[in-house]
C-alpha positions in Angstrom: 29.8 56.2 -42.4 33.3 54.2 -42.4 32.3 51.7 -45.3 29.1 51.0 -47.4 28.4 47.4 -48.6 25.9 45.5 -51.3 23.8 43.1 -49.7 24.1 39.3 -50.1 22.1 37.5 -48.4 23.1 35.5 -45.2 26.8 35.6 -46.2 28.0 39.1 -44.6 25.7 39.7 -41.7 28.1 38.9 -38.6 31.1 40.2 -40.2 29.1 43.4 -40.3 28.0 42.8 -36.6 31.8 42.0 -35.5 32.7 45.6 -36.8 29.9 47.3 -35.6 30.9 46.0 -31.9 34.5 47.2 -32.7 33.5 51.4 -33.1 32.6 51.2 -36.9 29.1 52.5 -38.9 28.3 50.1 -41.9 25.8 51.2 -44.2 24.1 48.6 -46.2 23.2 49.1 -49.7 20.7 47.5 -52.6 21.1 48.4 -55.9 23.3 51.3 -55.3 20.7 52.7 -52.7 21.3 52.8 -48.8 18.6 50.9 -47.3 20.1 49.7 -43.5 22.6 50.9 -41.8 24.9 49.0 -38.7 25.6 51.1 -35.9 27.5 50.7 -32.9 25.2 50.6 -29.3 27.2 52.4 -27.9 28.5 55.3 -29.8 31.2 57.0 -27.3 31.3 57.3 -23.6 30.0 59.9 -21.6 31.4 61.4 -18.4 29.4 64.0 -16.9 31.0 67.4 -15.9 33.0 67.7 -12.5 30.9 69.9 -10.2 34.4 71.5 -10.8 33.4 72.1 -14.4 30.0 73.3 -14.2 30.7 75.7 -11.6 33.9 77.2 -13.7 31.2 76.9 -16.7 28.8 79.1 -14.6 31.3 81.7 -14.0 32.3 81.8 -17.5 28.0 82.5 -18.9 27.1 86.1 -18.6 23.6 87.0 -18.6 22.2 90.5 -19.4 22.1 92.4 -16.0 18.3 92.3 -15.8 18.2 88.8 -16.8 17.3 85.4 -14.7 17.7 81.5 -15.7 14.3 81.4 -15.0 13.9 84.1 -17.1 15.3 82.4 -20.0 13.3 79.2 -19.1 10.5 81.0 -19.6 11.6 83.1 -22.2 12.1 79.4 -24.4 8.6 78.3 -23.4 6.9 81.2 -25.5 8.4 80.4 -29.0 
């Protein structure tokens, strides 16, 4: 959290907003005690991976010789 604030009523509430749109986490706090917190929509963006990347990111992963995807799909279903 960038900043933690007491709660008064009515007088703080869109300067918190303001800085929320602006990137930062606000938490708000009662009697020493976090009991809100002001978040931003929209954290970070995110840009998938190139087909570029996945494909160089599938090159990279090696599985045991006797070893599918599906195998490890399936594998992760059991537990």
């Amino acid at each position: 959290m960038d900043d933690k604030w007491e709660i008064r009523p009515h007088s703080d509430l869109e300067q918190l907003v303001e800085r929320a749109t602006q990137g930062e986490a606000v938490e708000l706090t009662r009697d020493g005690k976090t009991v809100a917190r002001i978040v931003p929509a929209v954290s970070a963006k995110f840009d998938p991976p190139s087909w570029e990347e996945l494909t160089e990111f599938r090159r990279r992963v090696n599985l045991p010789n006797d070893m599918s995807i599906r195998d490890m799909i399936d594998d992760g279903r059991k537990r």
